[in-house]
C-alpha positions as CSV (number, residue, x, y, z in Angstrom):
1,X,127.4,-96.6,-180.7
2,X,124.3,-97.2,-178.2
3,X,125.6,-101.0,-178.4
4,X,129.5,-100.2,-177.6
5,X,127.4,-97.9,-174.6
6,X,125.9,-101.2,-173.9
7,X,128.8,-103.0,-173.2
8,X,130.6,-100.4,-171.3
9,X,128.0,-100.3,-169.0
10,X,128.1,-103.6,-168.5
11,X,131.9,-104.2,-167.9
12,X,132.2,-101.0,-165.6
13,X,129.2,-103.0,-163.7
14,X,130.8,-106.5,-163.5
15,X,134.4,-105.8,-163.3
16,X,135.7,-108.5,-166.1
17,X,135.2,-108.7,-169.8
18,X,134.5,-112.1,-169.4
19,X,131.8,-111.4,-167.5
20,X,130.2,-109.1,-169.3
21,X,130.2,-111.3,-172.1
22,X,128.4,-113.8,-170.6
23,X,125.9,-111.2,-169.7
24,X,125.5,-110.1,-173.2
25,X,126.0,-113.3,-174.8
26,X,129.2,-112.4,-176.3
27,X,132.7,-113.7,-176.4
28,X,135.2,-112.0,-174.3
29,X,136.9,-110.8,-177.4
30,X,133.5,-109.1,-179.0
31,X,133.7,-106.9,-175.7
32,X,137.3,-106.1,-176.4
33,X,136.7,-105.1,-179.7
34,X,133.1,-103.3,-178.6
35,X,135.5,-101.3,-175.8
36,X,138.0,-100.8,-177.8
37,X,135.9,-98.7,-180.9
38,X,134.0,-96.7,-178.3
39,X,137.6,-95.6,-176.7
40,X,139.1,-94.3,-180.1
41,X,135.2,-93.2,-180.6
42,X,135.6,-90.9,-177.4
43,X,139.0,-90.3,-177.5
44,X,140.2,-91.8,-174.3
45,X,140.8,-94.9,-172.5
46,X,138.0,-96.5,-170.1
47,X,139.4,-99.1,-168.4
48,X,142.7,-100.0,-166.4
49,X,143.0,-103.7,-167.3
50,X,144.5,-106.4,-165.6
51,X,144.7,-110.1,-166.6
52,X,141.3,-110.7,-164.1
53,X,139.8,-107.4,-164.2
54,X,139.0,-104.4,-165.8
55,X,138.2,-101.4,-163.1
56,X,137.0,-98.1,-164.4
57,X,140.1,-95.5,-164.4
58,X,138.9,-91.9,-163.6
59,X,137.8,-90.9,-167.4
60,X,135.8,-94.1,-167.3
61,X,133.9,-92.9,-164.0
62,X,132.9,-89.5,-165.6
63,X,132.0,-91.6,-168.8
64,X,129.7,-94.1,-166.8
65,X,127.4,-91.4,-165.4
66,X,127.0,-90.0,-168.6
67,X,126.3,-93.8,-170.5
68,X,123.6,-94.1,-167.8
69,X,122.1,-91.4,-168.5
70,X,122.6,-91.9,-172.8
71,X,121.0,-95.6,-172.2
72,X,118.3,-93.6,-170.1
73,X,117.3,-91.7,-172.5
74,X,117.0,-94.4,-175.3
75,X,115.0,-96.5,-173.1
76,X,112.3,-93.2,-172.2
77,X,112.0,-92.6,-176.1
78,X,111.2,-96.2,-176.9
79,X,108.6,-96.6,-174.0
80,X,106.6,-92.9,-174.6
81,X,106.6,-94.4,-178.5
82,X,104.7,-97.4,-177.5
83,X,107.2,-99.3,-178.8
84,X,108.1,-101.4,-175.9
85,X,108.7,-101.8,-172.2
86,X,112.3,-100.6,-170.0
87,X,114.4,-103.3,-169.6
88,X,118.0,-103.2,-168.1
89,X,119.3,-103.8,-164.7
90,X,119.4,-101.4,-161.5
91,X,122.5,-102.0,-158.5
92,X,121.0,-101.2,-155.0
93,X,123.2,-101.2,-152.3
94,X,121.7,-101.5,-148.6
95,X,122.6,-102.5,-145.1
96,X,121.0,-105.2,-143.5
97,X,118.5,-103.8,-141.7
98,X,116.8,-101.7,-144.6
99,X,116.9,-105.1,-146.7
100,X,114.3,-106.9,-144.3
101,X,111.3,-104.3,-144.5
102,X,111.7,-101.2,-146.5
103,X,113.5,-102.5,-149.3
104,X,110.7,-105.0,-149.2
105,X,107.9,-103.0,-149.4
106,X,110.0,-100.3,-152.2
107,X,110.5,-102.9,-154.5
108,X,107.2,-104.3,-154.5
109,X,106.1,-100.8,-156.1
110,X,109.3,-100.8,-158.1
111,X,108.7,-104.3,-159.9
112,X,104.9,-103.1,-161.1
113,X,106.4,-100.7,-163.0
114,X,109.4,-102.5,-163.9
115,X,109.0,-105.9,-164.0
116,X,111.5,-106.2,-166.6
117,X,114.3,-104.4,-165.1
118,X,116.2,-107.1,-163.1
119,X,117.8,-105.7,-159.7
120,X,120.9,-106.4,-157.8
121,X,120.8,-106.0,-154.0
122,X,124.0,-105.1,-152.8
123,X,124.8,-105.9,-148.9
124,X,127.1,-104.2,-146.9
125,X,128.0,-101.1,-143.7
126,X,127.4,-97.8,-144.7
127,X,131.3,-96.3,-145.4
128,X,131.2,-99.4,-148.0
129,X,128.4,-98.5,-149.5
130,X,129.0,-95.2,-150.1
131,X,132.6,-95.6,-151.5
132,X,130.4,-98.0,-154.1
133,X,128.2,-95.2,-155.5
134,X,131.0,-92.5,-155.7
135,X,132.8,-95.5,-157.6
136,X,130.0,-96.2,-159.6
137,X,129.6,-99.5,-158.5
138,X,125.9,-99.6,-157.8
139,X,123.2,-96.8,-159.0
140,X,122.2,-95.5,-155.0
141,X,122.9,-97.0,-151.6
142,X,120.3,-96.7,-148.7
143,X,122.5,-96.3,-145.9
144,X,123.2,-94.8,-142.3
145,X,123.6,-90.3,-142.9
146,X,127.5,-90.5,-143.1
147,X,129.1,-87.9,-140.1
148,X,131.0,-85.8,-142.6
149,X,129.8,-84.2,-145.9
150,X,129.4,-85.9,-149.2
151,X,131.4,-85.2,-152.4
152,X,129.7,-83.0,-155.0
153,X,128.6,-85.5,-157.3
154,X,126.5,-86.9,-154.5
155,X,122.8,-86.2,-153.5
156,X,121.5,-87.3,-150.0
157,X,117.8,-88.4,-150.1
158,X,116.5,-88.4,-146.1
159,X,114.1,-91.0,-145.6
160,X,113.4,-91.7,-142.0
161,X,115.1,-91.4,-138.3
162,X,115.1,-94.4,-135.6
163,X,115.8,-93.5,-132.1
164,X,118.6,-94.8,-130.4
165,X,117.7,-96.9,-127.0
166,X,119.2,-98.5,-124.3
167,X,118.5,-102.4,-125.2
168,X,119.1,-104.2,-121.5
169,X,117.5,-108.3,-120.9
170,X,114.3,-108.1,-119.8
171,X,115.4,-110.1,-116.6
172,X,117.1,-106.9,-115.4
173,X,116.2,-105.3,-112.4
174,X,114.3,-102.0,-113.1
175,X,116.9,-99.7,-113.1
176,X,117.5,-95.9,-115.0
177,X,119.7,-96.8,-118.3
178,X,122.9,-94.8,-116.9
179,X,123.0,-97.3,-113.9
180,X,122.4,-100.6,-116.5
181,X,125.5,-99.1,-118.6
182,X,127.5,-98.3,-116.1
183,X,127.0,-101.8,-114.2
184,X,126.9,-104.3,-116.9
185,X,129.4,-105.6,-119.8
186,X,128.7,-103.2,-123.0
187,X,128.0,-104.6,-126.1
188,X,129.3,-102.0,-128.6
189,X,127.9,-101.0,-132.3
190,X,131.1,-101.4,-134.4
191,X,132.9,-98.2,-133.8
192,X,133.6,-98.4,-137.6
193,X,130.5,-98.4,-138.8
194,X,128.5,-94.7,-138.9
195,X,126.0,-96.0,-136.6
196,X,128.7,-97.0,-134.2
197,X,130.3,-93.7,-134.8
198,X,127.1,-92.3,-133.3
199,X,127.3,-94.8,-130.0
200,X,131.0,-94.0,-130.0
201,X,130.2,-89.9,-130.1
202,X,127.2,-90.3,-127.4
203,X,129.6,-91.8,-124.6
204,X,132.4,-89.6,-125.3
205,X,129.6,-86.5,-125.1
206,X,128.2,-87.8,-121.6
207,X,131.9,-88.8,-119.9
208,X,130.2,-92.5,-119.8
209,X,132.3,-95.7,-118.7
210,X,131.6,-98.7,-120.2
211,X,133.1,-102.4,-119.5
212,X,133.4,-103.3,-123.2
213,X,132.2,-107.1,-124.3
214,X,131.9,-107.4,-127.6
215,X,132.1,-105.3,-130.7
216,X,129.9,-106.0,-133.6
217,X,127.7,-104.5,-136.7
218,X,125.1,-106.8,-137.6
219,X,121.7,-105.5,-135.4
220,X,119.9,-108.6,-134.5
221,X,122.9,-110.2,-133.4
222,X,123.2,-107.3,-131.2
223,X,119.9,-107.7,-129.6
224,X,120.9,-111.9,-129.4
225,X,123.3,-110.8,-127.1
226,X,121.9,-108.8,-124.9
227,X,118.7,-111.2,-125.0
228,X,121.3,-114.0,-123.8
229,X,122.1,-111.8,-120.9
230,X,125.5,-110.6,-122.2
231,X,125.4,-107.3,-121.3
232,X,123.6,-104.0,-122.4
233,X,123.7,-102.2,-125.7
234,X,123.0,-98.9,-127.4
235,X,121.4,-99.6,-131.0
236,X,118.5,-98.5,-132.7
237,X,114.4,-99.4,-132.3
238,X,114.2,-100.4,-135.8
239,X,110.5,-100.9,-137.3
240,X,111.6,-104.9,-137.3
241,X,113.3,-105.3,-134.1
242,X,112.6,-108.7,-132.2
243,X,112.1,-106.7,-128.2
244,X,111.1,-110.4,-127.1
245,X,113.3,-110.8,-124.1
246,X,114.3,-107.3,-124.0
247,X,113.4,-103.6,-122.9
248,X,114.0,-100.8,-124.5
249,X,115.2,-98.1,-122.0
250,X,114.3,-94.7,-123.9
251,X,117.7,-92.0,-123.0
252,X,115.6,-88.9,-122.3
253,X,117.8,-86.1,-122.7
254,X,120.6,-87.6,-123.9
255,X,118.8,-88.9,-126.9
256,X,119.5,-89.3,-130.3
257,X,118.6,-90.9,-133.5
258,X,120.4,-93.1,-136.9
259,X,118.9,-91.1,-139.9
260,X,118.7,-93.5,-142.5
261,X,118.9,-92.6,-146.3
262,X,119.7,-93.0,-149.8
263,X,123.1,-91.8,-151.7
264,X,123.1,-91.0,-155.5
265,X,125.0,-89.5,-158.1
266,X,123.6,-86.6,-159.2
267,X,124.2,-87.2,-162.4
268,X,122.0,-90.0,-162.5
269,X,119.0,-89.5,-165.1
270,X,116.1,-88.0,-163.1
271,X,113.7,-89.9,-165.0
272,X,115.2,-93.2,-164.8
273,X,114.8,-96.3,-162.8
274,X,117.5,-95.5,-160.3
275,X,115.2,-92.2,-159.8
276,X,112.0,-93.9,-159.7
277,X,113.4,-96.9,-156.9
278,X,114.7,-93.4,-154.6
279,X,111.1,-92.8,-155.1
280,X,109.7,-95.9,-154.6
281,X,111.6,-95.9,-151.2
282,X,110.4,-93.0,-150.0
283,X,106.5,-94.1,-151.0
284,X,107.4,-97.2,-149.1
285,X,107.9,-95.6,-145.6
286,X,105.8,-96.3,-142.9
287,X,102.4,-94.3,-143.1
């Protein structure tokens, strides 16, 4: 049945039959029948299919994990045999700001030991991401710490913190970062986004007025802004932050930090290349 395994893993991945079959070079019948025999195999059905798609039903979600892991297996056995290399594929999910340096540097290491594994970089804000590795849509997400705890059947990796400063145009007058917020147009961190949670939490904890501007996720566009002379923002010093026309007021006290990390199931095979790119990542991190 490793083949049926196969071509579950492969529709739960892509979402359509027809997709997967171009994947696997088959016709979008083959995968019917391949899904079909491995449901009357195991005794349940997979898949609640529509006339476009085919999304995993909640037997199919506690199937996947363990799929993975069968498929896992196989590939260890053939490679301590000597009789081949891992092949396969391996979904990362990651918000933007990971994707420009860490992920980088992670999957430089990753491809030396893989170079036959292809991987998917999935973009996205962190409650996305998450809701796509307790759905089994991609194998681990590096994302923002979510404020609330995670389900169960997921693991939180910790891989580094960035502080949380007061970005203001460097044109400003020198002034301490409670007067630049209170007497300049804010430029919020999307207040649905964990990081903006963060922002959102910090004024409400200090009693701090702000003139609100603009409201957005994305981190250099953020620091555009202020850089333009906008108005004033609270967002992280990121390892590849662009300070040109800026300065970074530190918040003393009332400081905090974004604790970035990665999100798996912990079902996931510990030996396996989802396991080896969440160590990869953490060998990637600065010093």
């Amino acid at each position: 049945m490793l083949t049926e395994f196969q071509t579950f893993v492969t529709v739960a991945r892509d979402g359509t039959f027809t997709g997967a079959g171009r994947k696997l070079g088959l016709t979008q019948s083959a995968v019917s029948a391949q899904i079909r025999r491995l449901e009357e195999f195991l005794g349940v059905s997979l898949f609640d299919r529509t006339a476009r798609s085919a999304q995993l039903n909640d037997a199919g979600r506690e199937m996947l994990a363990q799929a993975e892991e069968i498929l896992g297996l196989v590939n260890r056995m053939v490679a301590q045999a000597g009789g081949g290399h891992v092949t396969g594929s391996l979904r990362v999910a990651a918000i933007a700001s990971v994707q420009q340096d860490l992920l980088v540097r992670a999957l430089e290491l990753f491809r030396a030991d893989f170079p036959d594994v292809s991987v998917r970089i999935v973009p996205g804000v962190s409650l996305s991401l998450l809701g796509q590795v307790d759905a089994a849509e991609v194998d681990l997400a590096v994302l923002i710490r979510p404020p609330f705890n995670l389900p169960h059947e997921l693991a939180w990796h910790p891989l580094m913190s960035e502080p949380m400063v007061l970005a203001v145009p460097d044109s400003l007058p020198a002034v301490s970062w409670r007067e630049a917020l209170a007497g300049h147009p804010f430029i919020r961190y999307d207040r649905t986004s964990f990081g903006g949670r963060l922002v959102d939490a910090f004024l409400r904890r200090h009693r701090l007025t702000v003139h609100e501007a603009v409201e957005l996720d994305e981190i250099d566009a953020i620091a555009n802004l202020v850089r333009a002379g906008l108005g004033v923002a609270v967002m992280p010093r990121t390892r590849q932050l662009d300070a040109s026309g800026l300065r970074l007021l530190d918040l003393g006290a009332a400081g905090f930090d974004r604790e970035i990390g990665i999100v798996i199931r912990r079902s996931a095979d510990a030996n396996g290349v989802a396991a080896r790119m969440v160590a990869c990542l953490k060998a990637a991190l600065p010093g």
